[in-house]
N, C-alpha and C positions, 0 to 999 in steps of 0.2 A: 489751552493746550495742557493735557496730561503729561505726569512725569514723564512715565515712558516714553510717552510722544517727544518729547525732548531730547529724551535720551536717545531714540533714533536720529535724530533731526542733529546730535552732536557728531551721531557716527556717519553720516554723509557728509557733513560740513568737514568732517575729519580726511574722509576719502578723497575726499574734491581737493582740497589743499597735499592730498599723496603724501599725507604721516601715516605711522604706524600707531598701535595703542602706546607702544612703545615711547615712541618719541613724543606725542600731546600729553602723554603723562610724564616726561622730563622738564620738558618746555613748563608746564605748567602746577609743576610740583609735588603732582599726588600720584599715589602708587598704579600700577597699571592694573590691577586686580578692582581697585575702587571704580576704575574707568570702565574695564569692561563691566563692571557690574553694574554700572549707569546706562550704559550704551545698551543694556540689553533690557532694561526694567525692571532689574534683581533688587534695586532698590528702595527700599521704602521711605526716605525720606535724603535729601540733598542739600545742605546751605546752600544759601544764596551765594555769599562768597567762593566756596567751588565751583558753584555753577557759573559766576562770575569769572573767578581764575580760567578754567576751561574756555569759554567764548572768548576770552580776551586773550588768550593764545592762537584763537583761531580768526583773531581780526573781527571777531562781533560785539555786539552787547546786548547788555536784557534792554527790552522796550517795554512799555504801556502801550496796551490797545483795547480801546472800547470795546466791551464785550456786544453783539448786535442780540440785543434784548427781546428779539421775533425770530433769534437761529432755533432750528431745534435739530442740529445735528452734532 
């Protein structure tokens, strides 16, 4: 999964749980400007620990998953 792709995949997990940029960047301590900028794929690069802080306000967490080594999409 791509940044971006993540970054969308934050802002539906955002939606579904009915926060604003507003409030998952209270909850989870970073500015709301930084968020949507993740959220949209303005970003060029994200710690782990943000990315981390973010999901774990939203009840997630990073996983490992075998990449399947015959995908080609």
């Amino acid at each position: 999964m791509k940044l971006f792709e993540i970054g969308q995949k934050v802002k539906e997990l955002r939606k579904d749980n009915g926060l604003t940029q507003e409030q998952l960047s209270s909850i989870s301590g970073i500015s709301r400007v930084t968020l949507g900028k993740f959220e949209r794929g303005q970003m060029a690069s994200v710690s782990i620990k943000t990315l981390d802080t973010i999901l774990n306000a939203l009840d997630y967490e990073i996983d490992f998953i075998k990449k399947d080594k015959y995908s080609f999409g």
